[in-house]
DRENDO-1510 file (C-alpha; in Angstrom, 1 decimal, always signed):
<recs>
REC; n; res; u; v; w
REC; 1; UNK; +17.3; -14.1; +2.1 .
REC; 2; UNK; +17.1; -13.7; +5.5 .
REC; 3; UNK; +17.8; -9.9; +5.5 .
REC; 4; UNK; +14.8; -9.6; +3.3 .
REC; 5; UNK; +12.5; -11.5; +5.4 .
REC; 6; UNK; +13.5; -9.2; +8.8 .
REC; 7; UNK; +13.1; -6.0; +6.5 .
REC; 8; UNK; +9.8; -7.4; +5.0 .
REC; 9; UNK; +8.6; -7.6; +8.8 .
REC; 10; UNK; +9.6; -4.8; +9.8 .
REC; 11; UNK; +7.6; -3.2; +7.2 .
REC; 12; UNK; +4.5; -4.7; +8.0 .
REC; 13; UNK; +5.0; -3.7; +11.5 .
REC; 14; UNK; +5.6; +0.0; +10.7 .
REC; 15; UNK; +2.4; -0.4; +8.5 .
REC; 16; UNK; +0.7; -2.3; +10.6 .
REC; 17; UNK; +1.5; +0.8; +13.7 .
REC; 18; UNK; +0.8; +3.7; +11.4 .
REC; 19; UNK; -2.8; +2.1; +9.8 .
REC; 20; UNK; -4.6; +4.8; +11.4 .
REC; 21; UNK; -2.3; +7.8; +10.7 .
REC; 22; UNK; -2.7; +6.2; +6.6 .
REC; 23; UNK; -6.6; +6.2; +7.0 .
REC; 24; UNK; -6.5; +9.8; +7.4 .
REC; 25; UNK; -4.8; +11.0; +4.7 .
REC; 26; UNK; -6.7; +9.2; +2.1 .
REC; 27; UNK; -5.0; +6.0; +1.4 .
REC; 28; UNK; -7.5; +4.0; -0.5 .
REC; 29; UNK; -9.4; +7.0; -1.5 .
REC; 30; UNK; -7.3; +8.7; -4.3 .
REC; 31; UNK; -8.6; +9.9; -7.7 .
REC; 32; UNK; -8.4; +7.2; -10.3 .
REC; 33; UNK; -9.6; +4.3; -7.9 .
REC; 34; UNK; -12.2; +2.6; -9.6 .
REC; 35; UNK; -15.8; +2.3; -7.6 .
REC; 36; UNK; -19.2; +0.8; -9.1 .
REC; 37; UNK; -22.0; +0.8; -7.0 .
REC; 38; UNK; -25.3; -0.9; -8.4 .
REC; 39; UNK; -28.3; -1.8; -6.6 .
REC; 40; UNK; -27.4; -5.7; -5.3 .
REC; 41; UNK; -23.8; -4.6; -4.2 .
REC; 42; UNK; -20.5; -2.8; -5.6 .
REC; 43; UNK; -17.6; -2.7; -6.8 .
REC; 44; UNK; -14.2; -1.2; -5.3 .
REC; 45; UNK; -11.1; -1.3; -7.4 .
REC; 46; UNK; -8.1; +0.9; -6.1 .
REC; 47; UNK; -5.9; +1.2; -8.8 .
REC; 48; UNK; -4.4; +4.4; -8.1 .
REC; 49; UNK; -3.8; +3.2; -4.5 .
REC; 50; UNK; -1.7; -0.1; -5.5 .
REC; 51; UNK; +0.4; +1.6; -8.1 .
REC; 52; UNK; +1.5; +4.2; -4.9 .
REC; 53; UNK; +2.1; +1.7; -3.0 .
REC; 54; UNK; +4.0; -0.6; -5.4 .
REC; 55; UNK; +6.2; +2.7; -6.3 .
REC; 56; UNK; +6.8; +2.9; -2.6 .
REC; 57; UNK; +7.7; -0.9; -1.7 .
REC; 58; UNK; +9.9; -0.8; -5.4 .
REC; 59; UNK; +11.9; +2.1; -4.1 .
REC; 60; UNK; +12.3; +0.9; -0.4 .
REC; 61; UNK; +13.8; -2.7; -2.4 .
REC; 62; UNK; +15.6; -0.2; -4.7 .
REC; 63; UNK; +17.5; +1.6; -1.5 .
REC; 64; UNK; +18.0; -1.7; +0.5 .
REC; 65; UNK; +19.3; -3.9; -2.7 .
REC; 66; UNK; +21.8; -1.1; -3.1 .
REC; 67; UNK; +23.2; -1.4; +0.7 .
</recs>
């Protein structure tokens, strides 16, 4: 337990340091995200963007469970 509470910080933190390096390259812009503007407001959906990221964290748990 307490392995996977320092690993899930030190995730954040690497996320957390690299935030604007990930704004440039698109994160939370990718093809499949769902937008819907109307006139009184929108909606923004990013789909696409979660399941990369869940892939991600899953393999990261993956390669750590396995150590």
């Amino acid at each position: 337990m307490a392995r996977g509470l320092i690993l899930a910080g030190l995730v954040l933190v690497a996320v957390g340091l690299l935030w604007p390096l990930i704004g440039k390259l698109g994160l939370g812009r990718l093809p499949g995200d769902i937008v819907i503007r109307g006139e009184h407001g929108g909606l923004y959906f990013p789909i696409v963007t979660c399941t990369a990221i869940s892939l991600v964290l899953s393999l990261l748990f993956w390669l750590a469970g396995r150590s």
